[in-house]
PDB file as gemmi writes it, atoms N, CA and C in Angstrom:
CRYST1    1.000    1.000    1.000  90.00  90.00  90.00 P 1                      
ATOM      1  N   UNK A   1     -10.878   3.369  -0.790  1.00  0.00           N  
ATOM      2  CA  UNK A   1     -10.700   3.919   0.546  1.00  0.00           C  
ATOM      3  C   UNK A   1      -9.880   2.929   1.366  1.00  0.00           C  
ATOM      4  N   UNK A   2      -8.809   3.291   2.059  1.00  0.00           N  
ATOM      5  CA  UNK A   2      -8.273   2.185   2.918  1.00  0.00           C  
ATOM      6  C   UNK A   2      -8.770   2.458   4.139  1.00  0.00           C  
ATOM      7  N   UNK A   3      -8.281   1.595   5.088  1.00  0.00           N  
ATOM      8  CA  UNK A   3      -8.449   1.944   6.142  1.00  0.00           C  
ATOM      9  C   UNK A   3      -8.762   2.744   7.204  1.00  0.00           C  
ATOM     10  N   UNK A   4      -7.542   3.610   7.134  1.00  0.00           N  
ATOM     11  CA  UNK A   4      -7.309   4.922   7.643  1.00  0.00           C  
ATOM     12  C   UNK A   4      -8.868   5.649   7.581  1.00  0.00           C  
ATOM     13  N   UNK A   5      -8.683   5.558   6.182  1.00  0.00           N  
ATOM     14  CA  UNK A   5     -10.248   6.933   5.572  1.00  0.00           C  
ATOM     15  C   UNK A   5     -11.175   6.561   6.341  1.00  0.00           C  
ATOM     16  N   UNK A   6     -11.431   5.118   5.795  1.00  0.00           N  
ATOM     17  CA  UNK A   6     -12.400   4.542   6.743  1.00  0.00           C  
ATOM     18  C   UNK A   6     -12.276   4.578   7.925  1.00  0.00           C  
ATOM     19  N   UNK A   7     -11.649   4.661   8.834  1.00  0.00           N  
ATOM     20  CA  UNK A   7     -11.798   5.228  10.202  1.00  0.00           C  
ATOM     21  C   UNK A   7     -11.983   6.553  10.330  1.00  0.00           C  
ATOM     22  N   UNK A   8     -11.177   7.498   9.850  1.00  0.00           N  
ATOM     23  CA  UNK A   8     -11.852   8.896  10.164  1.00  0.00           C  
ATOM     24  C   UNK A   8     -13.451   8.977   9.623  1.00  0.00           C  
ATOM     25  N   UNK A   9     -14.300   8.165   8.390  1.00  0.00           N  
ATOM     26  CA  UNK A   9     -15.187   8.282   8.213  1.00  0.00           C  
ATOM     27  C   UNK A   9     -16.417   8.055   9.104  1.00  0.00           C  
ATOM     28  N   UNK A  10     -15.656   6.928   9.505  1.00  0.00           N  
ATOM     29  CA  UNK A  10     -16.614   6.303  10.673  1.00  0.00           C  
ATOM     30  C   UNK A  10     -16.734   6.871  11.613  1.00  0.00           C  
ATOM     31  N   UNK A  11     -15.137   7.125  12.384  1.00  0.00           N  
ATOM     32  CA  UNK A  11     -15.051   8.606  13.746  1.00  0.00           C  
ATOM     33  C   UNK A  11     -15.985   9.773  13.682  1.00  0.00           C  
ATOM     34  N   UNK A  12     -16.365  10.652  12.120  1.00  0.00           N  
ATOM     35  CA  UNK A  12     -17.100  11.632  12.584  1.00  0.00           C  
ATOM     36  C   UNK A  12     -18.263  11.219  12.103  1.00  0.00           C  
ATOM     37  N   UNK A  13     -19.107  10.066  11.856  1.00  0.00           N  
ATOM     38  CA  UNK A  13     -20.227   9.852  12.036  1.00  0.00           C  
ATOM     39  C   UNK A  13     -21.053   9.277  13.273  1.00  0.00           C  
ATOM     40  N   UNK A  14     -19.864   8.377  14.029  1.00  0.00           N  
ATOM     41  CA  UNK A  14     -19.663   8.166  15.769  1.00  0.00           C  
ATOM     42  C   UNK A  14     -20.077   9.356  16.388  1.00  0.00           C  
ATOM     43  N   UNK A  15     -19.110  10.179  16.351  1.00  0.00           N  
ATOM     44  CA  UNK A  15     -19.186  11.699  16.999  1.00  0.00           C  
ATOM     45  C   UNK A  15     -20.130  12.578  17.402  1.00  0.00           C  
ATOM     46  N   UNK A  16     -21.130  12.232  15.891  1.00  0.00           N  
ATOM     47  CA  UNK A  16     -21.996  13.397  15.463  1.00  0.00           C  
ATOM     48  C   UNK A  16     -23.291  12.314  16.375  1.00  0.00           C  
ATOM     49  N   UNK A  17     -23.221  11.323  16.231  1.00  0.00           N  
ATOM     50  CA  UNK A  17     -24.689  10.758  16.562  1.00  0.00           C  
ATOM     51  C   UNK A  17     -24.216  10.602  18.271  1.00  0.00           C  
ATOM     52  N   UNK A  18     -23.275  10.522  18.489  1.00  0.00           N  
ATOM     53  CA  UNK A  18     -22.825  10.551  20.334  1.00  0.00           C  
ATOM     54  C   UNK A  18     -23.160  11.875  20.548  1.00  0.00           C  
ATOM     55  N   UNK A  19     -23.011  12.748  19.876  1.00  0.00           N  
ATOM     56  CA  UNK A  19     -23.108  14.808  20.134  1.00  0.00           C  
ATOM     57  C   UNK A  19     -24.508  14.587  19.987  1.00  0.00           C  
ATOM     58  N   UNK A  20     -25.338  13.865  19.172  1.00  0.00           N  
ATOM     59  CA  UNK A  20     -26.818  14.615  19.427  1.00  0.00           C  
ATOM     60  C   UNK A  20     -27.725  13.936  20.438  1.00  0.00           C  
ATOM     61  N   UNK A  21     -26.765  12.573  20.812  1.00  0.00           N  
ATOM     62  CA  UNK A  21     -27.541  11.514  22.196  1.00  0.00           C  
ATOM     63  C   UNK A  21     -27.118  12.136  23.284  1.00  0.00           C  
ATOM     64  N   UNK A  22     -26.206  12.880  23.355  1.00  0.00           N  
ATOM     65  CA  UNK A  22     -25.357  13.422  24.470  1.00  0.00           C  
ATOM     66  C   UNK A  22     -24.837  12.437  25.044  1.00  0.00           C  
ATOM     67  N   UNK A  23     -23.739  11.422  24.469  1.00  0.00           N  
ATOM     68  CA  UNK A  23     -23.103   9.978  24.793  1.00  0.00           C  
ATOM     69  C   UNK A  23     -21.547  10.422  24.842  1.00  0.00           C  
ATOM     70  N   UNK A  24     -21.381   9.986  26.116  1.00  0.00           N  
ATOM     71  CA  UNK A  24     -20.157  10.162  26.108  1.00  0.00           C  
ATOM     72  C   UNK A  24     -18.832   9.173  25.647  1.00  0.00           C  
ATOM     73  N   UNK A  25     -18.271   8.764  24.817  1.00  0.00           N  
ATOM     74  CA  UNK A  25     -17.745   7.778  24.089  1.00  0.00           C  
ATOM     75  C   UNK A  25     -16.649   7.550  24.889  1.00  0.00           C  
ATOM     76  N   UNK A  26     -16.251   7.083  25.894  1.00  0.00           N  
ATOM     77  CA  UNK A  26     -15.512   6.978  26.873  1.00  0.00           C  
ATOM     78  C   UNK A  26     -14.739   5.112  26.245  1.00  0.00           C  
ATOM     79  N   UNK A  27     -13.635   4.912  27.333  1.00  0.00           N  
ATOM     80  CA  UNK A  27     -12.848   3.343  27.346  1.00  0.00           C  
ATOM     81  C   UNK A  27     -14.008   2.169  27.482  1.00  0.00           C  
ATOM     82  N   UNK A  28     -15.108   2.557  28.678  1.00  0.00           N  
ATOM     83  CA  UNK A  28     -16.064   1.657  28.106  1.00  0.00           C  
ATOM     84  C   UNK A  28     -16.653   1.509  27.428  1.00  0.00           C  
ATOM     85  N   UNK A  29     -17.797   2.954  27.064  1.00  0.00           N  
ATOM     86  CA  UNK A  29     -18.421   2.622  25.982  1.00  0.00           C  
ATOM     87  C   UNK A  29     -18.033   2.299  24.985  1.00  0.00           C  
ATOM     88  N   UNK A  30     -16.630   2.118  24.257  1.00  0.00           N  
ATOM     89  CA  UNK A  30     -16.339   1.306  23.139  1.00  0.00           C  
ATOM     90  C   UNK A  30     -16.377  -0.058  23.122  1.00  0.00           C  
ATOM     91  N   UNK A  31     -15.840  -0.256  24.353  1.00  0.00           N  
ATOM     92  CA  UNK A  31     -15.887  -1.665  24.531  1.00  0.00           C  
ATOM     93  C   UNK A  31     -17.120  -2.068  24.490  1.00  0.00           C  
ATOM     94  N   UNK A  32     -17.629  -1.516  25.454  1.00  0.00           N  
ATOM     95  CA  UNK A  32     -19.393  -2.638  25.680  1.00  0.00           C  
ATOM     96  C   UNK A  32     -20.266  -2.373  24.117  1.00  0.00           C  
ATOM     97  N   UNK A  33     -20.066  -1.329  23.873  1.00  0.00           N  
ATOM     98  CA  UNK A  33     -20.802  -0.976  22.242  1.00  0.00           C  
ATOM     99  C   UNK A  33     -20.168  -1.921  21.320  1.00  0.00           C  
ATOM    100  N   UNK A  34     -18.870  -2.287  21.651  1.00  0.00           N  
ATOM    101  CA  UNK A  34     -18.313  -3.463  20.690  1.00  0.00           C  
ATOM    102  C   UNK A  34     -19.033  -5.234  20.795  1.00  0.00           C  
ATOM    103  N   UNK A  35     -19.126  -4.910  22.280  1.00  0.00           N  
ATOM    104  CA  UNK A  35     -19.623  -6.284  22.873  1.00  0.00           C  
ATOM    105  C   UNK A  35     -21.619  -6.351  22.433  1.00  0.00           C  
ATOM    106  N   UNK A  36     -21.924  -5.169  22.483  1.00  0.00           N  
ATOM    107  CA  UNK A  36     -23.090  -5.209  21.981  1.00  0.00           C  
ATOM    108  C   UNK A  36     -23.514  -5.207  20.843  1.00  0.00           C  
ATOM    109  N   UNK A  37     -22.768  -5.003  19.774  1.00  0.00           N  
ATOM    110  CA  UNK A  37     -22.531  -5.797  17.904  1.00  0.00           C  
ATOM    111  C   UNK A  37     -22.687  -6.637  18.338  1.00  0.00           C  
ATOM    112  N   UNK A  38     -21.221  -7.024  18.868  1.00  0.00           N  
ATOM    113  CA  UNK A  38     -21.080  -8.590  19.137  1.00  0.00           C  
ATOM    114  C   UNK A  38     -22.011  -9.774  18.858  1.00  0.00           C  
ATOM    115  N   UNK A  39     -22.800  -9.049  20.273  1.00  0.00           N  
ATOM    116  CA  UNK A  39     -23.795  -9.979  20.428  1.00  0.00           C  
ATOM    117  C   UNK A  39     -25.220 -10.173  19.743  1.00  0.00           C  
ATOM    118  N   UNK A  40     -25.263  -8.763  18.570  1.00  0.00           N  
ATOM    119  CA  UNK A  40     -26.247  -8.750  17.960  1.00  0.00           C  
ATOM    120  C   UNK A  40     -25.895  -9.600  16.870  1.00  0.00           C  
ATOM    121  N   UNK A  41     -24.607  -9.733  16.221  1.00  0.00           N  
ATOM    122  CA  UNK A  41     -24.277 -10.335  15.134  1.00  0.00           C  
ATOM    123  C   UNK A  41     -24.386 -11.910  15.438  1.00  0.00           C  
ATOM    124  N   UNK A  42     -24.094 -12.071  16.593  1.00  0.00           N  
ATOM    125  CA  UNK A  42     -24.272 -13.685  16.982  1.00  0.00           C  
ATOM    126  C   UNK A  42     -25.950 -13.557  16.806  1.00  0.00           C  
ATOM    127  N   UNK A  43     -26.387 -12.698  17.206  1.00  0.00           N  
ATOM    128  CA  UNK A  43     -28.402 -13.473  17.114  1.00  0.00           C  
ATOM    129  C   UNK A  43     -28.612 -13.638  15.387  1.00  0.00           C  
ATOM    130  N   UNK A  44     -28.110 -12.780  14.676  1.00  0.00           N  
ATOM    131  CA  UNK A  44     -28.153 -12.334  13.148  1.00  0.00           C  
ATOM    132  C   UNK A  44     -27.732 -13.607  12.488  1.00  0.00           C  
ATOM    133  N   UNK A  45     -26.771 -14.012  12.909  1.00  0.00           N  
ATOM    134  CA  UNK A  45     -25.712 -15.350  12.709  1.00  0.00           C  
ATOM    135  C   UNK A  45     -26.948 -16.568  12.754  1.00  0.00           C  
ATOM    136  N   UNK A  46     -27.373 -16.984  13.684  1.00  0.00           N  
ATOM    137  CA  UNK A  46     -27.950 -18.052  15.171  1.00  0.00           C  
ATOM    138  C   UNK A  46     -29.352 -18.277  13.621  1.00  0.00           C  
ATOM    139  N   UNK A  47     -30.056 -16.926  13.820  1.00  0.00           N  
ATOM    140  CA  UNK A  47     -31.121 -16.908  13.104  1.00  0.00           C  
ATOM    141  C   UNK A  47     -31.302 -17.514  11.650  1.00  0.00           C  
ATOM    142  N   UNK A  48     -29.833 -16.526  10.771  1.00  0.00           N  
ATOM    143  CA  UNK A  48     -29.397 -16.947   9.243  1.00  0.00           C  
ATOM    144  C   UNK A  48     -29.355 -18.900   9.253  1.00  0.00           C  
ATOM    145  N   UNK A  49     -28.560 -19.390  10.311  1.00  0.00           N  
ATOM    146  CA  UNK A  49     -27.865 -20.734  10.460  1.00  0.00           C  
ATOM    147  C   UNK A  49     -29.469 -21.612  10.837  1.00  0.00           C  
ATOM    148  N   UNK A  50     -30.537 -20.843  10.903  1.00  0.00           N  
ATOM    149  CA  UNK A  50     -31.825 -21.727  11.559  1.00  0.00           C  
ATOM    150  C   UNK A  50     -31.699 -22.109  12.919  1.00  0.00           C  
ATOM    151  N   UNK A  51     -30.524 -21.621  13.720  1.00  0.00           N  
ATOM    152  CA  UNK A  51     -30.537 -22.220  15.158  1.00  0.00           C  
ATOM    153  C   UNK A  51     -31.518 -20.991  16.255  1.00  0.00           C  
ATOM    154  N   UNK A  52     -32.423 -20.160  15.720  1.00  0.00           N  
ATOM    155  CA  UNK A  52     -33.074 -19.423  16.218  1.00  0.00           C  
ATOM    156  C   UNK A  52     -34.600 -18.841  15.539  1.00  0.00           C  
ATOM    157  N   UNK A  53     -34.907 -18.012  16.271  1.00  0.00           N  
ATOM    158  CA  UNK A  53     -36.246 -18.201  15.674  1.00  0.00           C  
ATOM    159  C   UNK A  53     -36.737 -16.951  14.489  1.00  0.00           C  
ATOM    160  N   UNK A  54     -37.112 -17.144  13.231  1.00  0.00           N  
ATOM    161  CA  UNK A  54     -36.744 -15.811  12.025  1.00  0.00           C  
ATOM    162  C   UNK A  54     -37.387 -14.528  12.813  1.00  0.00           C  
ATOM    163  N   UNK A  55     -38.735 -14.499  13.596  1.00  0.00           N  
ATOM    164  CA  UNK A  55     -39.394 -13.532  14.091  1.00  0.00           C  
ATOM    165  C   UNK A  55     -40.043 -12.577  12.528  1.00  0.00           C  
ATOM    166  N   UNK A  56     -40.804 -13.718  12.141  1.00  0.00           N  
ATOM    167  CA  UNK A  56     -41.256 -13.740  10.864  1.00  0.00           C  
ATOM    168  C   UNK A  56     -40.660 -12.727   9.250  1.00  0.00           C  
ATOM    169  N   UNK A  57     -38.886 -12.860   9.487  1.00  0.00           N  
ATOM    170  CA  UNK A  57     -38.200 -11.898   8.801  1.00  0.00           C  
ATOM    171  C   UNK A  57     -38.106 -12.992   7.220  1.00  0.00           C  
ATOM    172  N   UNK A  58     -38.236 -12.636   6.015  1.00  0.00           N  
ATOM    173  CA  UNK A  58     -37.676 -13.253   5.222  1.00  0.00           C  
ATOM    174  C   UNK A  58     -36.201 -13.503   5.185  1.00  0.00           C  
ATOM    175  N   UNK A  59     -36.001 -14.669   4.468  1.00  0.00           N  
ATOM    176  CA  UNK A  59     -34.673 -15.143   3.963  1.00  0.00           C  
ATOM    177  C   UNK A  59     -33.759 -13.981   3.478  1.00  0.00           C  
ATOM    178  N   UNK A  60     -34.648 -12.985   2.910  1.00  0.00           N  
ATOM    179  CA  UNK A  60     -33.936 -11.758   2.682  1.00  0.00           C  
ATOM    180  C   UNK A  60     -33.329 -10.893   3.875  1.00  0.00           C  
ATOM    181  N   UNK A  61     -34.366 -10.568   4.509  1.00  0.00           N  
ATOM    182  CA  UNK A  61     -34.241  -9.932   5.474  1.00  0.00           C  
ATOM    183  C   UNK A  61     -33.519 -10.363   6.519  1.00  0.00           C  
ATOM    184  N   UNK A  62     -33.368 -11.695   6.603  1.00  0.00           N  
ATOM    185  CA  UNK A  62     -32.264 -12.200   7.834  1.00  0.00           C  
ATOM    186  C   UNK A  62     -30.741 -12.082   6.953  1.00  0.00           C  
ATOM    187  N   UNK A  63     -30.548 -12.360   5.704  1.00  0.00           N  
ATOM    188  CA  UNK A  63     -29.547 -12.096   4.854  1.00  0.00           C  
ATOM    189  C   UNK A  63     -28.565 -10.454   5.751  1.00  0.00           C  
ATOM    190  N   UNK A  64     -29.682  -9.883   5.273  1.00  0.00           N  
ATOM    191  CA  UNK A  64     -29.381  -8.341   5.399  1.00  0.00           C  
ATOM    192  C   UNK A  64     -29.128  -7.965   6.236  1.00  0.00           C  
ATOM    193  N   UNK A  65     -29.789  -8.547   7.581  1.00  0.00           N  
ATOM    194  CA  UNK A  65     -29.298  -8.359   8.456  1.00  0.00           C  
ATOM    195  C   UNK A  65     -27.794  -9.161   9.178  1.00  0.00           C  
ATOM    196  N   UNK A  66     -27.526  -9.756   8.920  1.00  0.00           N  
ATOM    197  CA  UNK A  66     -26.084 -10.571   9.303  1.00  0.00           C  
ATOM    198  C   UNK A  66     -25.504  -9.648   8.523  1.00  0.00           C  
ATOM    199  N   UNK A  67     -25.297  -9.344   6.920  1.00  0.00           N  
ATOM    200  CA  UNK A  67     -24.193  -8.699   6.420  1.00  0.00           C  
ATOM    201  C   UNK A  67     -24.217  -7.007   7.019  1.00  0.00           C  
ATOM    202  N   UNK A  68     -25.339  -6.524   7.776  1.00  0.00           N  
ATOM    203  CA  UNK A  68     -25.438  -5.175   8.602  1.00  0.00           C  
ATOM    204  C   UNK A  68     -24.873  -5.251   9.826  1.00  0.00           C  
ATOM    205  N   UNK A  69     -24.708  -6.698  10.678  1.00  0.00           N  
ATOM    206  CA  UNK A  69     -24.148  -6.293  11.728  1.00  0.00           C  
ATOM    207  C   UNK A  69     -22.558  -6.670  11.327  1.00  0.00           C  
ATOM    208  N   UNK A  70     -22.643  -7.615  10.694  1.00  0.00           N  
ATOM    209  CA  UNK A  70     -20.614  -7.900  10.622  1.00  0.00           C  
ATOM    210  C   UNK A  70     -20.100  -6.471  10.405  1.00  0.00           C  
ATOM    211  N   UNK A  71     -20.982  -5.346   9.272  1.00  0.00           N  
ATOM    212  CA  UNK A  71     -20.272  -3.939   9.342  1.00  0.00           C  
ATOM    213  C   UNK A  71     -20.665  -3.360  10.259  1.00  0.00           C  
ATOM    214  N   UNK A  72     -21.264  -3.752  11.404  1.00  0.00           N  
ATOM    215  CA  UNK A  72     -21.307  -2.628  12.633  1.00  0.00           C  
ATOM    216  C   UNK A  72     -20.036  -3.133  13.420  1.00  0.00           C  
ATOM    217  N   UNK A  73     -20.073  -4.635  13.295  1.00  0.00           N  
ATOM    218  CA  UNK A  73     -18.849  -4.978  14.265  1.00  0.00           C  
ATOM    219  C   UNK A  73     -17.347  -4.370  13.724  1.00  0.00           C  
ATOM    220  N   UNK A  74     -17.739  -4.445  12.322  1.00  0.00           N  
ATOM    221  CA  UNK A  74     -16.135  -3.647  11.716  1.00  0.00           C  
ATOM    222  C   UNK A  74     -15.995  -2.198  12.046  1.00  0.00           C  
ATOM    223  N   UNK A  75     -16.961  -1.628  11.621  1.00  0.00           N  
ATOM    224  CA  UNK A  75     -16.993  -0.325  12.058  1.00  0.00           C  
ATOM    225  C   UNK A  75     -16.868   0.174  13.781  1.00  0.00           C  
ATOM    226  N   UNK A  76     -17.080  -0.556  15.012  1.00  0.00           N  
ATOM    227  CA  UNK A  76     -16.604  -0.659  16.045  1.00  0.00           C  
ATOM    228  C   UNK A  76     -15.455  -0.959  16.862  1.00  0.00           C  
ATOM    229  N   UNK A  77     -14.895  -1.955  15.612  1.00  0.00           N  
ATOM    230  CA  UNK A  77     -13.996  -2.528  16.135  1.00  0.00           C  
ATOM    231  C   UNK A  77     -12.598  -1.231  15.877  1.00  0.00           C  
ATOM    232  N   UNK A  78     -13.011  -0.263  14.531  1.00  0.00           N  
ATOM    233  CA  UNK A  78     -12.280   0.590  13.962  1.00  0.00           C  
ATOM    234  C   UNK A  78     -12.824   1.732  14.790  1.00  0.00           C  
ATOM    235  N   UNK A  79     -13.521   2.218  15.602  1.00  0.00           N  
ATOM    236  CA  UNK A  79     -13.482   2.851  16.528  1.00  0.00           C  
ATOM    237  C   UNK A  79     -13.285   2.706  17.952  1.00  0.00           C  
ATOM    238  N   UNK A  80     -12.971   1.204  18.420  1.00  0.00           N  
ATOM    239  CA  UNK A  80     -12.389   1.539  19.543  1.00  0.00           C  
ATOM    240  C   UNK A  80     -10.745   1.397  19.651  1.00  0.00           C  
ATOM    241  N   UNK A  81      -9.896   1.053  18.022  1.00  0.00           N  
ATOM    242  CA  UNK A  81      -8.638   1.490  17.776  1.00  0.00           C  
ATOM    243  C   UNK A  81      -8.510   2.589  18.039  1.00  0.00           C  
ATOM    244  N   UNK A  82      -9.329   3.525  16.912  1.00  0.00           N  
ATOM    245  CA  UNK A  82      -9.071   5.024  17.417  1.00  0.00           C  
ATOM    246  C   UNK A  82      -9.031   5.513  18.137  1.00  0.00           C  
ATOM    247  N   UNK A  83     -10.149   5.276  18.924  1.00  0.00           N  
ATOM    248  CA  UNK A  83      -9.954   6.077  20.680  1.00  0.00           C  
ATOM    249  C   UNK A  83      -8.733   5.688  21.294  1.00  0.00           C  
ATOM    250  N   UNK A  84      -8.264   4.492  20.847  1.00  0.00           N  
ATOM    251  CA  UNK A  84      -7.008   4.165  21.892  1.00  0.00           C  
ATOM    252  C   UNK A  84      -5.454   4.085  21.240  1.00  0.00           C  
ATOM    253  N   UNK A  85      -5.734   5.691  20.188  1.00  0.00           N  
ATOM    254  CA  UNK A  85      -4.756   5.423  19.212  1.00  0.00           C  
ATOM    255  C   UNK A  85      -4.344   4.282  18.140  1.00  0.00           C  
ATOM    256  N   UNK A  86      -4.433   3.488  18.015  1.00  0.00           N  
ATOM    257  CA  UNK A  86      -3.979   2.486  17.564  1.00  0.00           C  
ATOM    258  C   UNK A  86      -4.248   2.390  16.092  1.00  0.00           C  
ATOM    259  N   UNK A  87      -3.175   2.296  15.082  1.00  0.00           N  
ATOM    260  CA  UNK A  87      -3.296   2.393  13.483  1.00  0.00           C  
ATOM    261  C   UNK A  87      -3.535   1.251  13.165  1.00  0.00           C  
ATOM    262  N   UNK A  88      -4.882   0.362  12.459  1.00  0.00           N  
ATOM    263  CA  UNK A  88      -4.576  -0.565  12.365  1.00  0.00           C  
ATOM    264  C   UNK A  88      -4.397  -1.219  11.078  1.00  0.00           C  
ATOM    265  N   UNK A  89      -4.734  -0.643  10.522  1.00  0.00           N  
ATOM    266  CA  UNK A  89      -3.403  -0.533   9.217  1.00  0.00           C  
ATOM    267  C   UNK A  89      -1.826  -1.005   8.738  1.00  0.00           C  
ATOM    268  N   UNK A  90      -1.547   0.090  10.072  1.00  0.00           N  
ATOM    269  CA  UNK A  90      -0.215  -0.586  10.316  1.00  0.00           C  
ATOM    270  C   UNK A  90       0.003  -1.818  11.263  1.00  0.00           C  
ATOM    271  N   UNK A  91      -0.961  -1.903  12.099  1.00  0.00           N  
ATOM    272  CA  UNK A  91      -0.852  -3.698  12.833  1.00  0.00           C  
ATOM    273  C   UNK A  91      -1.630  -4.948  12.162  1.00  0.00           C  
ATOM    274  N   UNK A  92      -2.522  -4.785  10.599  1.00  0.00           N  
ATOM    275  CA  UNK A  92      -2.611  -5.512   9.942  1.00  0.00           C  
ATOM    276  C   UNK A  92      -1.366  -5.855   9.383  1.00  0.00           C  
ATOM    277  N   UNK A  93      -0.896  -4.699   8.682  1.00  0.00           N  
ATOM    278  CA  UNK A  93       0.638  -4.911   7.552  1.00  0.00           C  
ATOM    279  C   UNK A  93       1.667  -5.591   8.483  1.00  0.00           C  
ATOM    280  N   UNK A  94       1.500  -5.509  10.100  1.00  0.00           N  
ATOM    281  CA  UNK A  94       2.803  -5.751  11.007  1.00  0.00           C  
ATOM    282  C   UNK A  94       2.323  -7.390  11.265  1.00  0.00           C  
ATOM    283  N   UNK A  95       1.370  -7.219  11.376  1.00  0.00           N  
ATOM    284  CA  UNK A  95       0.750  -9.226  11.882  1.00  0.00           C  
ATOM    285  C   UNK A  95       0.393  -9.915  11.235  1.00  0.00           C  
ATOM    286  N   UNK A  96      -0.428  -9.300  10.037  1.00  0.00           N  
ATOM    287  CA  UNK A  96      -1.143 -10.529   8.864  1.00  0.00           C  
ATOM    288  C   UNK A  96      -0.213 -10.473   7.747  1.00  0.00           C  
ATOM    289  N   UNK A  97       0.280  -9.086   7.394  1.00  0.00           N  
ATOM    290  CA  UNK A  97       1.147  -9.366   6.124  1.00  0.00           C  
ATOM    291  C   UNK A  97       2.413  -9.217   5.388  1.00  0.00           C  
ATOM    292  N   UNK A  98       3.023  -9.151   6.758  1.00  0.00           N  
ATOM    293  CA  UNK A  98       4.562  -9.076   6.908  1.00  0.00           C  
ATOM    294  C   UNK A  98       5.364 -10.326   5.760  1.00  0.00           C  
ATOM    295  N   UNK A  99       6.470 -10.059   5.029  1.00  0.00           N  
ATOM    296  CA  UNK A  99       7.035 -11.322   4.212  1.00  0.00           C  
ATOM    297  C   UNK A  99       8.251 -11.578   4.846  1.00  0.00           C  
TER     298      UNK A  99                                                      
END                                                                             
């Protein structure tokens, strides 16, 4: 799956769970929903690194959770391209891997 797929995959699973919260997916809410990964992946991070407290989760379970939010942050970050058009696909190939 490249990219692309993966964004439309992600878009109508966004969609469907915004349609049954009745959420309106607007310029902010991508953003702040991005900023709110964000900041979950930093506690996920903080916790894995021992600089926080496990909240009696195993080694497993803090594992699992860091590699669950880095894909929420990917998966966010690939939906607030979409909303604002943006292929990023083509601005990976244009910035990271141009020869």
């Amino acid at each position: 799956m490249d990219l692309r797929q993966l964004t439309d995959a992600i878009e109508a699973v966004s969609s469907r769970y915004a349609a049954s919260l009745g959420v309106e997916r607007d310029d902010v809410w991508h953003l702040l929903k991005l900023q709110e990964e964000v900041g979950e992946l930093t506690q996920a991070f903080l916790t894995r690194t021992g600089r926080a407290r496990t909240r009696g989760r195993t080694p497993d379970e803090i594992e699992s959770d860091f590699r669950s939010e880095l894909a929420d942050v990917l998966c966010h970050v690939l939906l607030l391209a979409h909303h604002h058009g943006v292929d990023l696909q083509a601005e990976v190939d244009r910035k990271w891997l141009r020869r």
